[in-house]
Chimera marker file (.cmm) of the C-alpha trace (Angstrom):
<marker_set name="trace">
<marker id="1" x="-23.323" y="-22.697" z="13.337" r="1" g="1" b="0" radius="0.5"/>
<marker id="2" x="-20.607" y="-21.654" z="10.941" r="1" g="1" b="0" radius="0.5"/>
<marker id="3" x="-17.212" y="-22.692" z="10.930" r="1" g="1" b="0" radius="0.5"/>
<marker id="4" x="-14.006" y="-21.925" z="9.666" r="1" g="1" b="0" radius="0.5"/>
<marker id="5" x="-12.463" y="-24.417" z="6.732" r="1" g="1" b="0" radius="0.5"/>
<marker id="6" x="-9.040" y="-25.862" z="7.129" r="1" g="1" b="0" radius="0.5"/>
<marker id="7" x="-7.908" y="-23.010" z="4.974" r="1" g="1" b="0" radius="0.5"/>
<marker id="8" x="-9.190" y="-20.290" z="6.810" r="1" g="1" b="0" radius="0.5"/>
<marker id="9" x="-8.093" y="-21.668" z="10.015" r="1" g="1" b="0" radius="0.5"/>
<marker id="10" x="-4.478" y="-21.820" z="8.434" r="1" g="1" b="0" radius="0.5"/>
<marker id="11" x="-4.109" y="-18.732" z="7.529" r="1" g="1" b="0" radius="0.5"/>
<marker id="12" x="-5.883" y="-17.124" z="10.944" r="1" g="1" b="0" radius="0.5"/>
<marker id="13" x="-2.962" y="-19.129" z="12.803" r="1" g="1" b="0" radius="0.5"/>
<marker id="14" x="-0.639" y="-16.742" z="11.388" r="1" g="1" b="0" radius="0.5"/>
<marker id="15" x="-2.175" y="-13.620" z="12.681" r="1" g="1" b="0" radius="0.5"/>
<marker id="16" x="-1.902" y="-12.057" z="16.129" r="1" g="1" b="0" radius="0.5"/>
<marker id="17" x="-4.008" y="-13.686" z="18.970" r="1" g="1" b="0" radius="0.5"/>
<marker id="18" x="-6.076" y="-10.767" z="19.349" r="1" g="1" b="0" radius="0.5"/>
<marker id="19" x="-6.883" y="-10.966" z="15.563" r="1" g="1" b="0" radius="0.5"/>
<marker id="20" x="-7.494" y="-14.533" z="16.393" r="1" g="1" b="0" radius="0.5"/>
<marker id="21" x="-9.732" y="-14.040" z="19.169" r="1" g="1" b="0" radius="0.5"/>
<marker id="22" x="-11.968" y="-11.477" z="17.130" r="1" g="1" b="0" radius="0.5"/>
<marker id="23" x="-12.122" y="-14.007" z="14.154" r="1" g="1" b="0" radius="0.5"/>
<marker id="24" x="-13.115" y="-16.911" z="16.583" r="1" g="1" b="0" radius="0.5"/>
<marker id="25" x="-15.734" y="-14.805" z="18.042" r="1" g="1" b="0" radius="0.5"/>
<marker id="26" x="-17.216" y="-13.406" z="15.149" r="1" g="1" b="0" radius="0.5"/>
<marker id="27" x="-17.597" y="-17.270" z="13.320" r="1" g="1" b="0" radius="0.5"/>
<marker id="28" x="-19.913" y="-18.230" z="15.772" r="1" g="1" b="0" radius="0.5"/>
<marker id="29" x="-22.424" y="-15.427" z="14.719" r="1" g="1" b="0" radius="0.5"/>
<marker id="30" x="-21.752" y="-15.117" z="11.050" r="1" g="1" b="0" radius="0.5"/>
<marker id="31" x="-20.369" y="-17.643" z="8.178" r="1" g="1" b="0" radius="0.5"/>
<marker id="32" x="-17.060" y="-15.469" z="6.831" r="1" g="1" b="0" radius="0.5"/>
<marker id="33" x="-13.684" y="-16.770" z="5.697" r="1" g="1" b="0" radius="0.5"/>
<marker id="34" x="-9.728" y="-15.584" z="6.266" r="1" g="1" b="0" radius="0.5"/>
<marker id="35" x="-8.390" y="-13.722" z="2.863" r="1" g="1" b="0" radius="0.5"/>
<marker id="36" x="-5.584" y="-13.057" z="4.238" r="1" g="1" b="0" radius="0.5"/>
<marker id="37" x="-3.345" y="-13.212" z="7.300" r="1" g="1" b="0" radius="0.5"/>
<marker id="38" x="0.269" y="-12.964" z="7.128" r="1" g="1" b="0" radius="0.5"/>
<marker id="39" x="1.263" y="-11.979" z="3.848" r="1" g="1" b="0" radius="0.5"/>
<marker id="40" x="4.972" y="-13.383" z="3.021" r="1" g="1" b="0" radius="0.5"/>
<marker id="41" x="6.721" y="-10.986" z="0.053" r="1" g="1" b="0" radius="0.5"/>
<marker id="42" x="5.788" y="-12.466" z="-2.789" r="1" g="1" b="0" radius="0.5"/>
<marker id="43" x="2.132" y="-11.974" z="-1.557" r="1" g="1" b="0" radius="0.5"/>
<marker id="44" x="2.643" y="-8.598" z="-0.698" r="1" g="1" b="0" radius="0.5"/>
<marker id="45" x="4.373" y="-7.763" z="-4.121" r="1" g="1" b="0" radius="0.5"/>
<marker id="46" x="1.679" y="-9.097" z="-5.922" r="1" g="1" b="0" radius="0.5"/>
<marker id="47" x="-1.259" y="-7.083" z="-3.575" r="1" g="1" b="0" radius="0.5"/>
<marker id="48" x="1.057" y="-4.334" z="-4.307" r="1" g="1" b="0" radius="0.5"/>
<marker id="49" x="1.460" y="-4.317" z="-8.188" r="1" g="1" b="0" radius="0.5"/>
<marker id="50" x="-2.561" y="-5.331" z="-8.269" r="1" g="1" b="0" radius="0.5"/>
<marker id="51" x="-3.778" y="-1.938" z="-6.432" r="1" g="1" b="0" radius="0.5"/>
<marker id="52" x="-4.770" y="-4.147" z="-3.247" r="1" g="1" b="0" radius="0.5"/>
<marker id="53" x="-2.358" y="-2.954" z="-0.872" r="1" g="1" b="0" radius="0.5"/>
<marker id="54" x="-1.009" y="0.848" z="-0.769" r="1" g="1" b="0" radius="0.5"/>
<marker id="55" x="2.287" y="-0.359" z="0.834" r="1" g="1" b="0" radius="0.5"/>
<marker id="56" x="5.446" y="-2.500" z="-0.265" r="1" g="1" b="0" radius="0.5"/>
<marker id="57" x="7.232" y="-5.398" z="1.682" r="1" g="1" b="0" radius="0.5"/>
<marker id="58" x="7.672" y="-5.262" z="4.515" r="1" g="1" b="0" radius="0.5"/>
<marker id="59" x="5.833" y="-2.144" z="5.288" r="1" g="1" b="0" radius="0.5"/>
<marker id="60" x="2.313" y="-3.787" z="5.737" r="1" g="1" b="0" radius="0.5"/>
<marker id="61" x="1.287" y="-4.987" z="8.720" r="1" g="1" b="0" radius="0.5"/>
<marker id="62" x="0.151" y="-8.029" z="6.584" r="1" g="1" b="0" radius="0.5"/>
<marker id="63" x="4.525" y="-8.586" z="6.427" r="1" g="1" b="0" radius="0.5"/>
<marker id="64" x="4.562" y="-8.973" z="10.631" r="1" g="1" b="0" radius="0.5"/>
<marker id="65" x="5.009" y="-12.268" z="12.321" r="1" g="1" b="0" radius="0.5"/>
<marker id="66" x="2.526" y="-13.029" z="13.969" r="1" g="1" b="0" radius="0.5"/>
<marker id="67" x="0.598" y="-10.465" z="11.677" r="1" g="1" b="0" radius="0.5"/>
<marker id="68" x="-1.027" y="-7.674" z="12.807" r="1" g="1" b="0" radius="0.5"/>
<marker id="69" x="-3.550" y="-7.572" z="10.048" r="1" g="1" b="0" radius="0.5"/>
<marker id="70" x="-6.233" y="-10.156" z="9.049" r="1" g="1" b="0" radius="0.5"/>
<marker id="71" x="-8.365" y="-9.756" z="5.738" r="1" g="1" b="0" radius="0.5"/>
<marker id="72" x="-12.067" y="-11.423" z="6.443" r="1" g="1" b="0" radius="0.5"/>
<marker id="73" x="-14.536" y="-11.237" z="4.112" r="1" g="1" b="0" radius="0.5"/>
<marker id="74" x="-18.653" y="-12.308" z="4.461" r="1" g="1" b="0" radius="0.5"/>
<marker id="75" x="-18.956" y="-15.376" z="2.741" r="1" g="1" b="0" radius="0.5"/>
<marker id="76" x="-22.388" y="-16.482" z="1.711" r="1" g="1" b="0" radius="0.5"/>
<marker id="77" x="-24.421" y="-19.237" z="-0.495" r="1" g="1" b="0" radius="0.5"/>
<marker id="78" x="-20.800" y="-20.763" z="-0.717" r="1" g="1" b="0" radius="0.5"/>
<marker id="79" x="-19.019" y="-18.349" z="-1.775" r="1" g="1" b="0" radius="0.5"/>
<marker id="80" x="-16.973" y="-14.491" z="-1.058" r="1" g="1" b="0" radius="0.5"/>
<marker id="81" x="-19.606" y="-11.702" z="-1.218" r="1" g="1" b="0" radius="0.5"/>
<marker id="82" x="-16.989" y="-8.616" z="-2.371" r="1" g="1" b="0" radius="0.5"/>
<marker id="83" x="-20.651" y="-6.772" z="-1.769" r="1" g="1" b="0" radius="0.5"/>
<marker id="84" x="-20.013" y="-3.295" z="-0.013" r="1" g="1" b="0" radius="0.5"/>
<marker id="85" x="-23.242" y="-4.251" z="2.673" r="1" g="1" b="0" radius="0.5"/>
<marker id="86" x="-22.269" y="-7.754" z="3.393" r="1" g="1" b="0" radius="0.5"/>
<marker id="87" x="-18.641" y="-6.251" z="3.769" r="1" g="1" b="0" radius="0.5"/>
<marker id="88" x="-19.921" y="-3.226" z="6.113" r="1" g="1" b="0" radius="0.5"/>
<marker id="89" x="-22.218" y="-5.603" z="7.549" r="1" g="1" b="0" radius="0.5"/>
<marker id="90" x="-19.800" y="-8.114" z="8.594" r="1" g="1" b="0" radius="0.5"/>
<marker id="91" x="-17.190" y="-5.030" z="9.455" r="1" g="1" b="0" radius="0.5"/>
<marker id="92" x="-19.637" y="-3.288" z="12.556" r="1" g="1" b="0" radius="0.5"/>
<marker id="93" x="-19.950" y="-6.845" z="13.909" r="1" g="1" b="0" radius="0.5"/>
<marker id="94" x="-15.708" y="-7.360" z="14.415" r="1" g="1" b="0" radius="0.5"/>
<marker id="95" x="-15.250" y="-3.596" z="15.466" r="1" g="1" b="0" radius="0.5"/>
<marker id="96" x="-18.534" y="-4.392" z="18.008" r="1" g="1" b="0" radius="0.5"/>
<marker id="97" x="-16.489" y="-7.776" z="19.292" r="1" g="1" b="0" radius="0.5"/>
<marker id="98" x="-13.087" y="-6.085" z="19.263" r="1" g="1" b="0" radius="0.5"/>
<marker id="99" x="-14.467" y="-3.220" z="20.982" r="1" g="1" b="0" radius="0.5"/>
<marker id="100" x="-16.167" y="-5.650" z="23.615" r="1" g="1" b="0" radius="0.5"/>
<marker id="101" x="-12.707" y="-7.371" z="24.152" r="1" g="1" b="0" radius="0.5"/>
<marker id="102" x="-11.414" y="-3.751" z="24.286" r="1" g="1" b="0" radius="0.5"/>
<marker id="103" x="-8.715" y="-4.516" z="21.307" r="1" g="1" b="0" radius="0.5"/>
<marker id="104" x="-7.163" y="-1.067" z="19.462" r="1" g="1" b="0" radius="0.5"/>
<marker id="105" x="-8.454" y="-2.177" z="15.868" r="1" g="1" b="0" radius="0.5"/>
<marker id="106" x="-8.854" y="0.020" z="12.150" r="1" g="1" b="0" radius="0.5"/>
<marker id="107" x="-10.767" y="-1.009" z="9.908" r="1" g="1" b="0" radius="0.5"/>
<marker id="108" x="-9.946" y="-0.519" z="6.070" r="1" g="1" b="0" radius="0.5"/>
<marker id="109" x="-13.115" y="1.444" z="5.449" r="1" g="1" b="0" radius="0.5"/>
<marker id="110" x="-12.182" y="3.802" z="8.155" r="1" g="1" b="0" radius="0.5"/>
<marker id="111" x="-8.515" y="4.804" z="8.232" r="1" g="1" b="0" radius="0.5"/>
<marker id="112" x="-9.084" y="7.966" z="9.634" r="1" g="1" b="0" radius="0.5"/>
<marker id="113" x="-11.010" y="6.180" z="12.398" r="1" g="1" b="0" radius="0.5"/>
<marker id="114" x="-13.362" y="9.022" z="11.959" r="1" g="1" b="0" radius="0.5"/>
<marker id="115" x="-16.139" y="6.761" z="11.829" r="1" g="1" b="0" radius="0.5"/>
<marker id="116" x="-17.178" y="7.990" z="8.456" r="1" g="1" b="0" radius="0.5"/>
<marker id="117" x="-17.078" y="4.666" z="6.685" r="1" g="1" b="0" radius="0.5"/>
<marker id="118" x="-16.200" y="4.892" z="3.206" r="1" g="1" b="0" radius="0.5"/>
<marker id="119" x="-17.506" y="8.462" z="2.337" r="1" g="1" b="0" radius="0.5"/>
<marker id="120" x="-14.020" y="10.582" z="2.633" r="1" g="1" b="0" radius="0.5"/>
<marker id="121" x="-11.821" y="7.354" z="2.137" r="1" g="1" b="0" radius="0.5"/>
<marker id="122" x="-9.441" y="7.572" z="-0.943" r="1" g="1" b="0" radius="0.5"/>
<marker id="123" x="-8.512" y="3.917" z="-0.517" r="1" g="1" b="0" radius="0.5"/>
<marker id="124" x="-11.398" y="1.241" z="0.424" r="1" g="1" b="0" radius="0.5"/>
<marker id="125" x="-10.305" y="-2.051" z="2.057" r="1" g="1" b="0" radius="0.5"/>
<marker id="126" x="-13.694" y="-3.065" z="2.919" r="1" g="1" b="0" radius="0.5"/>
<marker id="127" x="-12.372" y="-6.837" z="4.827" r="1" g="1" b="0" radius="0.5"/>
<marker id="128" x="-9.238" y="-5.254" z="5.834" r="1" g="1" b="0" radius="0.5"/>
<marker id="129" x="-8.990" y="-5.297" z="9.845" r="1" g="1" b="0" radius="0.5"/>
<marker id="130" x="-5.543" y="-3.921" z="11.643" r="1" g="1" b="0" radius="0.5"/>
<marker id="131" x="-4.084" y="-3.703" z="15.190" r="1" g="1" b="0" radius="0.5"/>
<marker id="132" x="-3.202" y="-0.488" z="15.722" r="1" g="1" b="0" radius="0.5"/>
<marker id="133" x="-1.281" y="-0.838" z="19.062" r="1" g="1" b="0" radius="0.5"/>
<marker id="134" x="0.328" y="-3.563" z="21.280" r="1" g="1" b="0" radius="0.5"/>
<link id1="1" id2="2" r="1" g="1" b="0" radius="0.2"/>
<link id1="2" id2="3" r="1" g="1" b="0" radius="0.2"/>
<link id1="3" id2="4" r="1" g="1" b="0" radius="0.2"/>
<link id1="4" id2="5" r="1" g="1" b="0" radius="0.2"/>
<link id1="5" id2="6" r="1" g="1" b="0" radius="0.2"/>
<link id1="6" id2="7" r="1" g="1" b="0" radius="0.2"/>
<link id1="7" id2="8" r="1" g="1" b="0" radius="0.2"/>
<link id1="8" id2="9" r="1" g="1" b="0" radius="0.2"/>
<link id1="9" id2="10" r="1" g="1" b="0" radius="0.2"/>
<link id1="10" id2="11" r="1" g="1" b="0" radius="0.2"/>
<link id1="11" id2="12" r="1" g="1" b="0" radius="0.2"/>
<link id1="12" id2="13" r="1" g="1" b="0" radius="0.2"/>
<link id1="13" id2="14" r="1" g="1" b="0" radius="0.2"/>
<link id1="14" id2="15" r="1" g="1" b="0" radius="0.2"/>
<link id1="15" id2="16" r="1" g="1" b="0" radius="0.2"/>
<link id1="16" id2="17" r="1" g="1" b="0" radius="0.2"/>
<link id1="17" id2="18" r="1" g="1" b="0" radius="0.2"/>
<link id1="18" id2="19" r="1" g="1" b="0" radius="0.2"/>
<link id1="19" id2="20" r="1" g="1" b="0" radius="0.2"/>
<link id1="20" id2="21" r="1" g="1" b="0" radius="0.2"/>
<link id1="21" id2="22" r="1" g="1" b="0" radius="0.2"/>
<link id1="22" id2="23" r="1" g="1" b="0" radius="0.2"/>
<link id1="23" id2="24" r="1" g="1" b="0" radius="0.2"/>
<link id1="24" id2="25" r="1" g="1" b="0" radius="0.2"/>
<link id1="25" id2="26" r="1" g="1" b="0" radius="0.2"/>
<link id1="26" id2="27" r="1" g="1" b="0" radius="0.2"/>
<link id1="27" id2="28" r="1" g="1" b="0" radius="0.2"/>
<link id1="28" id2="29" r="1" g="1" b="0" radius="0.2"/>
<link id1="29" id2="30" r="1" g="1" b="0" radius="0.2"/>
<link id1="30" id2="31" r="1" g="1" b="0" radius="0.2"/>
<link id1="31" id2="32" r="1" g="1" b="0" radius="0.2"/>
<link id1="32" id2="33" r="1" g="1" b="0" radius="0.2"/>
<link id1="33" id2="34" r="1" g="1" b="0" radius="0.2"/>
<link id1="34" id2="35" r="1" g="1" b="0" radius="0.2"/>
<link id1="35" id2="36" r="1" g="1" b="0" radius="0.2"/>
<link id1="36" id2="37" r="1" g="1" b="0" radius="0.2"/>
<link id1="37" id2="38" r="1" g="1" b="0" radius="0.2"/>
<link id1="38" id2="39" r="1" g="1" b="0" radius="0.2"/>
<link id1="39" id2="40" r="1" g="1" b="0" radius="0.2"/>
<link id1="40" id2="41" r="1" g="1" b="0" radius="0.2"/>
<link id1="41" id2="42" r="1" g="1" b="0" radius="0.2"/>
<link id1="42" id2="43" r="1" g="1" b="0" radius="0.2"/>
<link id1="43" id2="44" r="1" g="1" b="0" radius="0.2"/>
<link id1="44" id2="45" r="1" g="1" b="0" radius="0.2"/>
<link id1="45" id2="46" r="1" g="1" b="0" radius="0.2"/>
<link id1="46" id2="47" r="1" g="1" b="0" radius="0.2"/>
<link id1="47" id2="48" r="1" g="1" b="0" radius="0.2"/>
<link id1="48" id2="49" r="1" g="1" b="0" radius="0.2"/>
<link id1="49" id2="50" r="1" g="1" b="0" radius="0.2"/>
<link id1="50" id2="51" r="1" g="1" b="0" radius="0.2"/>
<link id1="51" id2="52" r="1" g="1" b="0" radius="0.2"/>
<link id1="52" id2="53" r="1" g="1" b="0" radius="0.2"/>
<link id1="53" id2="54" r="1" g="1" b="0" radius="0.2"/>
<link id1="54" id2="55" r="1" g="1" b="0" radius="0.2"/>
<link id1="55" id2="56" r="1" g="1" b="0" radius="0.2"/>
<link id1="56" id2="57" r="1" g="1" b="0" radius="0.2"/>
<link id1="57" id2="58" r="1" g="1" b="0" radius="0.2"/>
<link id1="58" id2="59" r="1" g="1" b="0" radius="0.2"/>
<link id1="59" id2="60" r="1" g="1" b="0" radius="0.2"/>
<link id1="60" id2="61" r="1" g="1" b="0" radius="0.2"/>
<link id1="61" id2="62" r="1" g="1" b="0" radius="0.2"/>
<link id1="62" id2="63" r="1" g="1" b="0" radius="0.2"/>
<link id1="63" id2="64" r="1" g="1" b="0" radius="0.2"/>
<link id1="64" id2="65" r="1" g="1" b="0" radius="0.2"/>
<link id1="65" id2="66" r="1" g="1" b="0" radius="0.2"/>
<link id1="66" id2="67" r="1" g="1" b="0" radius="0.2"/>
<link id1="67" id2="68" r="1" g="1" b="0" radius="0.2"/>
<link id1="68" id2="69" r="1" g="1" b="0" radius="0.2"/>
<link id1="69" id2="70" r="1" g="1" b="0" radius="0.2"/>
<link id1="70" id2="71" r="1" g="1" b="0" radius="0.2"/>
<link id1="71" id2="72" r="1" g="1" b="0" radius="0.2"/>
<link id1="72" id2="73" r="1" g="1" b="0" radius="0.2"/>
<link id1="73" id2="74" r="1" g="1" b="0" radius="0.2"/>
<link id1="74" id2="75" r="1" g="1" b="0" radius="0.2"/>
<link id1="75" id2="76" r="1" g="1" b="0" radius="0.2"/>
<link id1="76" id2="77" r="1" g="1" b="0" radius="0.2"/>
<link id1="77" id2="78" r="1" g="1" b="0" radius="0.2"/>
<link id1="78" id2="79" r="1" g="1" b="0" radius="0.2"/>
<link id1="79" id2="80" r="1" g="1" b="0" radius="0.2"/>
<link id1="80" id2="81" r="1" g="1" b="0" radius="0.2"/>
<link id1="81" id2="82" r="1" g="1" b="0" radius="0.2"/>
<link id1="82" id2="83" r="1" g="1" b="0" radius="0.2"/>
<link id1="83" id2="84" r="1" g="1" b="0" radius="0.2"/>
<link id1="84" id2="85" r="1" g="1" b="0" radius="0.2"/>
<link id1="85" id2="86" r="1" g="1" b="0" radius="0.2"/>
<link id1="86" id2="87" r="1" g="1" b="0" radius="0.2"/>
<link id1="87" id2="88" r="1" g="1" b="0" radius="0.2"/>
<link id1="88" id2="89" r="1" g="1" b="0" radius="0.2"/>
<link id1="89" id2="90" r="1" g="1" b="0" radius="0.2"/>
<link id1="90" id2="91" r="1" g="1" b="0" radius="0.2"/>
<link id1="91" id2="92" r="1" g="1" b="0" radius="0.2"/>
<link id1="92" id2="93" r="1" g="1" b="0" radius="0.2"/>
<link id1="93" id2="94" r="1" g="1" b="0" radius="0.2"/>
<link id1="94" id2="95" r="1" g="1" b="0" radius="0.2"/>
<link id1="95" id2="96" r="1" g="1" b="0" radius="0.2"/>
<link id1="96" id2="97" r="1" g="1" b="0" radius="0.2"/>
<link id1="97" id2="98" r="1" g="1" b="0" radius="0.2"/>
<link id1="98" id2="99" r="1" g="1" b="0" radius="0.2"/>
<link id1="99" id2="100" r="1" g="1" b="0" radius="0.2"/>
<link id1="100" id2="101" r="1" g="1" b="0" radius="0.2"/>
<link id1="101" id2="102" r="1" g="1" b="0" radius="0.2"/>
<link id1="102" id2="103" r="1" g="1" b="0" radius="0.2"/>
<link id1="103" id2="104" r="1" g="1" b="0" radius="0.2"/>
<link id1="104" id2="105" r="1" g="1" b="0" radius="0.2"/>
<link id1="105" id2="106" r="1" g="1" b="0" radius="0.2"/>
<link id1="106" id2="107" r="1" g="1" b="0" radius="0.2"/>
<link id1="107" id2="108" r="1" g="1" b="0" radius="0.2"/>
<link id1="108" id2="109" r="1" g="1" b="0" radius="0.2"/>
<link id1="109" id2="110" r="1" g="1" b="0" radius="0.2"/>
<link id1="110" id2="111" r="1" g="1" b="0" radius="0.2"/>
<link id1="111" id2="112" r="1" g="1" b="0" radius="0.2"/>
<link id1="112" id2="113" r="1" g="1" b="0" radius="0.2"/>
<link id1="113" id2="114" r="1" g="1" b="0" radius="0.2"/>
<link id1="114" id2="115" r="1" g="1" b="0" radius="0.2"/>
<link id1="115" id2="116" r="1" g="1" b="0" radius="0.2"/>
<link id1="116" id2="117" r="1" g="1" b="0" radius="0.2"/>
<link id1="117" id2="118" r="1" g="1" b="0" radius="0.2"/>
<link id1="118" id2="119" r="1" g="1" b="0" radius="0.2"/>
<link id1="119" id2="120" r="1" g="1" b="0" radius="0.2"/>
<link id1="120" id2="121" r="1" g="1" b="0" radius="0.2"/>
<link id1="121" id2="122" r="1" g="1" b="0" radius="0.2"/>
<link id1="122" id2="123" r="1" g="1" b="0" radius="0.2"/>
<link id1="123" id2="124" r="1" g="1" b="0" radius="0.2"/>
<link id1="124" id2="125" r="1" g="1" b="0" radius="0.2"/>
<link id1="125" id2="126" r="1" g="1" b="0" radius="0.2"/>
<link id1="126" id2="127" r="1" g="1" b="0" radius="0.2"/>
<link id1="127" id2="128" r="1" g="1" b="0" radius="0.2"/>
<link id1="128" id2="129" r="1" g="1" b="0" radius="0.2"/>
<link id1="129" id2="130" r="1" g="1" b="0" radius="0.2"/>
<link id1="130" id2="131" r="1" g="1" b="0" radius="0.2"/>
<link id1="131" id2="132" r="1" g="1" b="0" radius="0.2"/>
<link id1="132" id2="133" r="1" g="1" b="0" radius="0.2"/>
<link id1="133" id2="134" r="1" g="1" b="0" radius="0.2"/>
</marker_set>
């Protein structure tokens, strides 16, 4: 069974327990790792000036304490897969558990929440995951 690395956990202990719970969840059924959680504002500066983030500190949800946002990407053969399936792939599993533990989350290949994935999105945060109300 997958785990998370010392790393991953780390940075998942700075997001929101919801976040938390969906990451913990999902682990058990597929090998992934934490990009991101809370983003401090030298972190969000740099996502910023790099095209990664469409927002400045300390308007992402990244910038929250605990954070509201968690970036989880598939990782496979020991490494990140940036590959649009395993990312979609991995993405339908967390909105299936955070919709089974009935948790308000967007996804960053959805912002509309339109459920057209990708196809009319300007800006594609394919491990992006967000709570979008307390």
């Amino acid at each position: 069974m997958p785990r998370f690395s010392l790393s991953s956990t780390e940075k998942l202990k700075t997001c929101h327990p919801w976040l938390q719970d969906i990451c913990n969840e999902i682990i058990k059924h597929f090998d992934c790792t934490i990009v991101y959680g809370h983003r401090n504002k030298v972190q969000q500066t740099i996502a910023f000036q790099e095209n990664k983030s469409k927002v400045e500190w300390p308007n992402s949800k990244h910038n929250k304490t605990p954070s509201l946002a968690v970036d989880v990407a598939p990782y496979l053969n020991g490494k990140i897969s940036w590959n649009t399936y395993h990312c979609l792939y991995l993405a339908g599993m967390i909105m299936g558990i955070a919709s089974q533990l009935k948790i308000p989350l967007r996804y960053g290949g959805d912002w509309d929440m339109d459920d057209e994935v990708i196809t009319d999105q300007t800006f594609q945060d394919l491990v992006h995951f967000e709570i979008i109300k307390e």
